[in-house]
C-alpha positions as CSV (number, residue, x, y, z in Angstrom):
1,X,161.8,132.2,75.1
2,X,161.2,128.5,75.6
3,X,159.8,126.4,73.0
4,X,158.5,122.9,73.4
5,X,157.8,121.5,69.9
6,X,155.4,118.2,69.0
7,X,155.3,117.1,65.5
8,X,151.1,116.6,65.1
9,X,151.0,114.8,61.3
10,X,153.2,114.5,58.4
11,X,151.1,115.8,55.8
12,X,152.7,116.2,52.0
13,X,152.6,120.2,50.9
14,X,150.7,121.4,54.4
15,X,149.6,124.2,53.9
16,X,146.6,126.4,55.0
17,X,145.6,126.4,59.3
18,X,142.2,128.0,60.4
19,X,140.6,127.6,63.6
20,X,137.1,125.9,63.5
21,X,134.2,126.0,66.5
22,X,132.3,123.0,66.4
23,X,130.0,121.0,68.3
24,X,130.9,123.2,71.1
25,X,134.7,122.9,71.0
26,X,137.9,124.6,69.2
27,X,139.8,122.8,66.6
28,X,142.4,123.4,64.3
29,X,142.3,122.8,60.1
30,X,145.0,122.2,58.2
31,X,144.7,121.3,54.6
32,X,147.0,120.4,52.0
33,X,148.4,122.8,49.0
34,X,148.9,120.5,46.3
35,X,146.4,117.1,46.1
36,X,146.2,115.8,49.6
37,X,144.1,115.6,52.5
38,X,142.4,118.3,55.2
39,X,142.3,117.3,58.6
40,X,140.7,118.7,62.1
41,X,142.8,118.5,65.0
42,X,142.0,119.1,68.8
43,X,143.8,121.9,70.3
44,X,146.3,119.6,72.1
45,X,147.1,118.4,68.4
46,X,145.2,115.5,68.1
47,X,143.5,114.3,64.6
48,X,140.4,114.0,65.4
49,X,138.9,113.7,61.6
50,X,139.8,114.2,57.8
51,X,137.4,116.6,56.2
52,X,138.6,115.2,52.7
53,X,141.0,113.3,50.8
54,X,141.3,116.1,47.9
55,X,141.3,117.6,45.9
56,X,143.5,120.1,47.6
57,X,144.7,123.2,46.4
58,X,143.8,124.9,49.5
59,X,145.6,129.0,50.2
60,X,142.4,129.9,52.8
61,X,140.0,128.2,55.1
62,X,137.2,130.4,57.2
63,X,134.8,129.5,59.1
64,X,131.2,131.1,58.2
65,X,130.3,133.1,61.0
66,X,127.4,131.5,63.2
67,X,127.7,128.0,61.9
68,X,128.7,125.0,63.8
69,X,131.4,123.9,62.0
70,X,130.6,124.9,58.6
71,X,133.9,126.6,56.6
72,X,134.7,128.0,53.2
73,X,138.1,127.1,51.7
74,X,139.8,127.6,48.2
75,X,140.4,124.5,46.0
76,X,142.7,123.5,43.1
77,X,144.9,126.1,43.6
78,X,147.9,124.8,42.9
79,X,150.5,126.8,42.2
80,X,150.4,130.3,40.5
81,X,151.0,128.2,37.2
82,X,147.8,125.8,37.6
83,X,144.5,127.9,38.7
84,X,142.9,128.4,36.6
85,X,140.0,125.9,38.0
86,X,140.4,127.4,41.4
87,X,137.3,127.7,43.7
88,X,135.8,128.8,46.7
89,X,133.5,126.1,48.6
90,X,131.2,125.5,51.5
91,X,132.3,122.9,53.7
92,X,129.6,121.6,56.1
93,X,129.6,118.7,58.7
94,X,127.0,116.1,58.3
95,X,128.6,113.5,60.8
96,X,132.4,112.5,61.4
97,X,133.7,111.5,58.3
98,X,131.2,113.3,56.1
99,X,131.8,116.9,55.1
100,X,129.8,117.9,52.4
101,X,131.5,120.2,49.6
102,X,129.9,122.2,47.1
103,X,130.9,125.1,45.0
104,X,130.2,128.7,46.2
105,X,131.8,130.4,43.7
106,X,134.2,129.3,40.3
107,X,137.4,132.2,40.9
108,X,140.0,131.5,38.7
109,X,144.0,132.0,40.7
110,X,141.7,132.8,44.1
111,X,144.7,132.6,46.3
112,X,143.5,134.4,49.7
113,X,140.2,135.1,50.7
114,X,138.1,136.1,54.1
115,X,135.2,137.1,55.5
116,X,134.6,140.5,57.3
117,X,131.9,142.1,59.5
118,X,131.1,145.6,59.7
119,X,127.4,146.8,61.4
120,X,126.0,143.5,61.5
121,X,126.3,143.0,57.7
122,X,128.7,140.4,56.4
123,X,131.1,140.3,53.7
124,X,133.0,138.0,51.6
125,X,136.3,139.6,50.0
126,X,138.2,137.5,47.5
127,X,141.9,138.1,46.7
128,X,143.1,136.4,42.8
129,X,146.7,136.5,42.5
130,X,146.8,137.0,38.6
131,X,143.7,137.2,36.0
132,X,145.2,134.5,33.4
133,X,148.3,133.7,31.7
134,X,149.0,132.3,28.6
135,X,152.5,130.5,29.5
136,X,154.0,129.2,32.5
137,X,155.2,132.6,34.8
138,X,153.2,134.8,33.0
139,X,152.6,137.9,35.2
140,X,150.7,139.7,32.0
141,X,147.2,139.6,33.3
142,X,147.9,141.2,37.3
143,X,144.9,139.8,39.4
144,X,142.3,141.6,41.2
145,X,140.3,141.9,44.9
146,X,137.0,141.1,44.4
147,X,134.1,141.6,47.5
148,X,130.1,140.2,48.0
149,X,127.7,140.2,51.1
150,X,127.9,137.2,52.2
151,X,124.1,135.9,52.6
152,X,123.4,134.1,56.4
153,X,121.7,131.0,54.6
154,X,124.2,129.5,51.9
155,X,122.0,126.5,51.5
156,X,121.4,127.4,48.1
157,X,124.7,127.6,46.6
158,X,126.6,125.4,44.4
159,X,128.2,125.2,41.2
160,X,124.8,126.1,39.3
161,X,123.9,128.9,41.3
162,X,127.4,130.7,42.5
163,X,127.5,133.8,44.6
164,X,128.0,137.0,42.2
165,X,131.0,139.1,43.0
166,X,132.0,142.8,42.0
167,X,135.5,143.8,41.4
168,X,136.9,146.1,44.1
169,X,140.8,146.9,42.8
170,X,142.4,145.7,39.9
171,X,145.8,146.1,38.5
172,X,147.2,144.0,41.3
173,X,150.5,142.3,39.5
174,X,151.1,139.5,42.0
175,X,147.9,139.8,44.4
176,X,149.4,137.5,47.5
177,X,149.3,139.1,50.6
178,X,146.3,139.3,53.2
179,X,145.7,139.6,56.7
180,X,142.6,140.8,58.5
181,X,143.3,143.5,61.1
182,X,140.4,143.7,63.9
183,X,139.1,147.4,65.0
184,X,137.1,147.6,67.7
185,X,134.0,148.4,65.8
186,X,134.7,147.0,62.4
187,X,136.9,144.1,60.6
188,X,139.4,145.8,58.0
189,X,142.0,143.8,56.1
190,X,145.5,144.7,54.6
191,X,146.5,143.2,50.9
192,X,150.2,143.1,49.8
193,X,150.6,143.0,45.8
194,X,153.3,144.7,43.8
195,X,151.7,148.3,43.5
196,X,152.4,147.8,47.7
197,X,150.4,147.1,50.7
198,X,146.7,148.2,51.0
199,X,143.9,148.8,53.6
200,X,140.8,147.9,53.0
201,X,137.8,148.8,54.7
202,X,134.2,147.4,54.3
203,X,131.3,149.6,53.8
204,X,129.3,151.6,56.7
205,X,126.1,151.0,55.1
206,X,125.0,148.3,52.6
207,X,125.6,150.0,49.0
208,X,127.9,152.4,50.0
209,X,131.8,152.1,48.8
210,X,134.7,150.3,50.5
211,X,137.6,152.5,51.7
212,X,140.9,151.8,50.3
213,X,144.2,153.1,51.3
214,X,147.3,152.5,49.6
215,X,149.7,152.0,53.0
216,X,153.1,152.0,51.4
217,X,154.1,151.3,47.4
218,X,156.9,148.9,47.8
219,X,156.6,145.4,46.3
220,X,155.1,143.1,49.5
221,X,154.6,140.0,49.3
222,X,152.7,139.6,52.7
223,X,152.2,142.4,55.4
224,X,150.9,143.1,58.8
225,X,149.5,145.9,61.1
226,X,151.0,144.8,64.9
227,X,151.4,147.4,67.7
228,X,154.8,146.0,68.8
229,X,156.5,149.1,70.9
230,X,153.5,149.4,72.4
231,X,153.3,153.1,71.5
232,X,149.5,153.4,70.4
233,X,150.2,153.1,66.7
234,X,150.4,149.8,64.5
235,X,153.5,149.4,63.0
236,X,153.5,147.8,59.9
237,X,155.4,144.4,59.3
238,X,156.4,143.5,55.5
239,X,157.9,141.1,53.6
240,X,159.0,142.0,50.5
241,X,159.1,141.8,47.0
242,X,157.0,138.4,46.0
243,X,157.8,135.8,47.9
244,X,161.1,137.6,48.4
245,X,163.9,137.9,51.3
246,X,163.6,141.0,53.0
247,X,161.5,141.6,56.2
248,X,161.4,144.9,57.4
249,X,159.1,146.7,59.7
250,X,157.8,150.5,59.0
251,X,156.8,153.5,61.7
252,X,154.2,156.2,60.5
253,X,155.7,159.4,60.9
254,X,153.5,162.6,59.8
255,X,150.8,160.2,58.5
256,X,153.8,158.6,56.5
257,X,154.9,154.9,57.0
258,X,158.8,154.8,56.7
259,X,161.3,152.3,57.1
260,X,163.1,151.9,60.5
261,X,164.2,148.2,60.5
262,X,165.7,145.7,58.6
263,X,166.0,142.3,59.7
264,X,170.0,141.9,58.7
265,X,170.0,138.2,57.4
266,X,168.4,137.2,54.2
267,X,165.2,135.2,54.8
268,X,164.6,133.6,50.8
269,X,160.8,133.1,50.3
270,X,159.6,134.8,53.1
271,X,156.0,133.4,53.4
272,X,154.6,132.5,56.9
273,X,153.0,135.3,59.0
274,X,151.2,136.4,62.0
275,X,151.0,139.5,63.8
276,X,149.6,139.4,67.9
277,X,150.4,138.9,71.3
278,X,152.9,136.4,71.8
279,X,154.1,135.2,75.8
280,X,152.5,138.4,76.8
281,X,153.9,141.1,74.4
282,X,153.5,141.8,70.8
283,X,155.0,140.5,68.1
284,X,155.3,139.2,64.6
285,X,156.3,135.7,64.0
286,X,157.7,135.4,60.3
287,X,158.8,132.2,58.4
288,X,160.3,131.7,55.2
289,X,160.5,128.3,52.8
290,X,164.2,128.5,51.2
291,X,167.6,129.1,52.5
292,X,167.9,128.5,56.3
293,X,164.2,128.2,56.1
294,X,163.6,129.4,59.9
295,X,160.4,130.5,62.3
296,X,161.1,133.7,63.8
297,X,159.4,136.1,66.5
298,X,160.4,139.8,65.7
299,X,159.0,142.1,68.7
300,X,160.2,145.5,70.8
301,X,162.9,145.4,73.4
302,X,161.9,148.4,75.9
303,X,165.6,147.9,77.6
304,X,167.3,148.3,74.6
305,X,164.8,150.9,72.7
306,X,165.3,148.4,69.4
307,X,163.9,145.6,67.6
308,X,164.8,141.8,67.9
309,X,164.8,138.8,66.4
310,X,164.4,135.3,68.1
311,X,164.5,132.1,66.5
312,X,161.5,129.5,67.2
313,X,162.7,126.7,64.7
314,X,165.0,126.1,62.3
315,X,165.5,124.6,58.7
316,X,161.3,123.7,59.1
317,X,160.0,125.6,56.1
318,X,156.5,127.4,57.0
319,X,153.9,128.3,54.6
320,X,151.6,129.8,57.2
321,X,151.1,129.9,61.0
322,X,148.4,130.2,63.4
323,X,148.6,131.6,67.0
324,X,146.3,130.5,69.8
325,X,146.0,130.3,73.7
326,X,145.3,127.1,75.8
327,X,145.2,126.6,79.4
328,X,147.6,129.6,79.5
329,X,149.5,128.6,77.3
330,X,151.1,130.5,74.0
331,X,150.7,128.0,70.9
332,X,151.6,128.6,67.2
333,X,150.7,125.8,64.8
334,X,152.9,125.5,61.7
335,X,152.5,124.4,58.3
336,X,156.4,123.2,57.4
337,X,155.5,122.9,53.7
338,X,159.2,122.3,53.3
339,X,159.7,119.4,55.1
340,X,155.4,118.0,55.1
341,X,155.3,118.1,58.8
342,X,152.6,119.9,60.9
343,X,154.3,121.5,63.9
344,X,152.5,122.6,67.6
345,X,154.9,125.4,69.4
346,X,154.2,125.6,72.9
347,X,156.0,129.0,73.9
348,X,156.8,130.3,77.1
C-alpha cells in the first residue's frame, strides 16, 4: 500500500472527525477533546472556517439529516473524570464565522452518540460512559444507552426546553464503544462496554421496542462489523478491554462469534477505528494512543487464506479516523491526539 501523508492543522487534543454537506459541498469537522477549537476543512484538507473556539469536549459530531450544514456534537466532555456537565448541541451555520450553539439536551459523561433512520422515522441514540462518580476513576455508577425520535424541526430546542430521552440498557460499566453499521433497509449500530459488544436495532414502527443483541461478552472497548474475507458474513473487529491492547477479530460459527485472530503485538490504548472498503478491499484500520502508537489496516489475504496487518503511520497517536473517497482516491483523515496534529492519508 502507498501512503502519501499532509499534515492539515496542528490542533491541541484533536479529537472527533465527521463529514458535513454544506452549501452544496463535502467538508470535514474536526474538533478538539479538551478546551480548543472546531474547524471545517475542504476535502483536499483545507481550513476553510472555525465553527468555535470552545468550549470543547467534543467525543461525536453528526450531521442532522436534511440540513445544510447543521450538526449535533457533544461538549465538555472532558475526560471520563470531568463530565459531568456534558451536553449534546445543535450547531447551525448562520454565515462563515457564525455557528450558532444551543443546548439540545444536558447528558451528564455523553461520550458517543448518533443518529439512525429506520422507515422514514429518525432517531437519536445517546451512549453515557458512566452514570456518576464520587472520586476520580470511580467506575461505581456503570453508564447507560439512552434513545429519542429525533423531531425534523429542532428550532425549538435549547437549554430550557431539551429533548426528553428514555433509557434503552443500563448496567453498562465503561459505555465507550460505537459504530453505526448500515443495512440496506435500516441503520443499526454496535456498542462495546464491559458486559461486551452489542447490536442495536431501531424500532419498525414508532412505539414499538428496539432489538438488542448481546454479540459477544468480552470486555471491548470499541468494535466493528466489516465483511473482510469477503465471505457474505461480517466479521466482527474488537478491541479490547477499555481502552486496552488487544485487537482481535471474531468469525460466527453456528450463530456463535468466536475468536480466530489475534493481532500478535501489543497495541496500548487501542482507540481509533473504522471498518470499510479501503484501496478496493475491505478492511479495518485500527489506531492506538500509547506505546508504539501506530495506524494500522487489518484486511483478508485470499493468497494466503489469513489475516494481515499493514502499517499506515507510525508513533502518530489516533483518537479516531474517518475514511472517504475523492477523485478516486482512498483518504483517511486522522485525529493524532498524541502528537495535536490532524493528518490526510491518501492511500493507494
Amino acid at each position: 500500500m502507498k501512503v502519501e501523508k499532509k499534515i492539515i492543522s496542528n490542533l491541541t487534543k484533536c479529537y472527533s472527525i465527521a463529514p458535513l454537506h454544506y452549501h452544496e459541498q463535502d467538508y470535514i469537522l474536526v474538533a478538539a477533546e479538551k478546551q480548543d477549537p472546531c474547524l471545517l476543512f475542504d476535502c483536499e484538507g483545507n481550513q476553510v472556517d472555525k465553527v468555535w473556539d470552545g468550549p470543547g469536549g467534543t467525543m461525536s459530531m453528526v450531521q442532522v439529516p436534511g440540513t445544510d450544514g447543521q450538526f449535533l456534537a457533544t461538549h465538555r466532555f472532558y475526560s471520563p473524570n470531568d463530565s459531568k456537565e456534558a451536553e449534546i448541541v445543535i450547531v447551525t451555520p448562520k454565515a462563515k464565522g457564525d455557528w450558532e450553539v444551543r443546548t439540545l439536551v444536558k447528558l451528564p459523561f455523553v461520550h458517543r452518540f448518533d443518529i439512525l433512520e429506520r422507515n422514514g422515522v429518525h432517531y437519536l441514540i445517546a451512549c453515557a460512559l458512566k452514570s456518576g462518580h464520587e472520586y476520580k476513576e470511580d467506575w461505581s455508577m456503570p453508564g447507560k444507552v439512552y434513545a429519542a425520535v429525533l423531531p425534523e424541526d429542532l428550532s425549538g430546542f435549547d437549554e430550557n426546553h431539551q429533548l426528553k430521552l428514555e433509557v434503552l440498557k443500563d448496567e453498562m460499566l465503561k459505555n465507550h464503544g460505537y459504530y453505526r453499521i448500515p443495512e440496506q433497509d435500516k441503520d443499526t449500530c454496535v456498542i462495546s462496554a464491559d458486559c461486551g459488544v452489542y447490536l442495536f436495532t431501531p424500532p419498525a414502527k414508532l412505539n414499538e421496542s428496539w432489538e438488542i443483541k448481546q454479540l459477544i461478552d468480552t470486555p471491548a472497548s470499541d468494535a466493528v462489523l466489516v465483511d473482510l474475507d469477503e465471505d457474505g458474513e461480517k466479521e466482527l473487529v474488537v478491541l479490547s478491554p477499555f481502552h486496552g491492547d488487544v485487537i482481535s477479530i471474531y468469525k460466527k460459527t453456528d450463530s456463535v462469534y468466536q475468536k480466530v485472530y489475534e493481532y500478535e503485538k501489543t497495541a496500548e490504548f487501542t482507540h481509533a477505528i473504522y471498518g470499510g472498503m479501503l484501496c478496493g478491499h475491505p478492511a479495518a484500520v485500527i489506531g492506538h494512543r500509547k506505546g508504539e502508537r501506530n495506524l494500522i489496516a487489518f484486511s483478508w489475504n485470499k493468497a494466503e487464506k489469513k489475516y494481515q496487518a499493514e502499517i499506515i503511520d507510525r508513533d502518530c497517536g489516533p483518537a479516531n479516523v474517518f475514511h472517504y473517497m475523492k477523485d478516486g482516491a482512498d483518504r483517511l483523515i486522522s485525529a493524532n491526539r498524541e502528537i495535536d496534529e490532524v493528518a490526510l492519508y491518501t492511500l493507494s
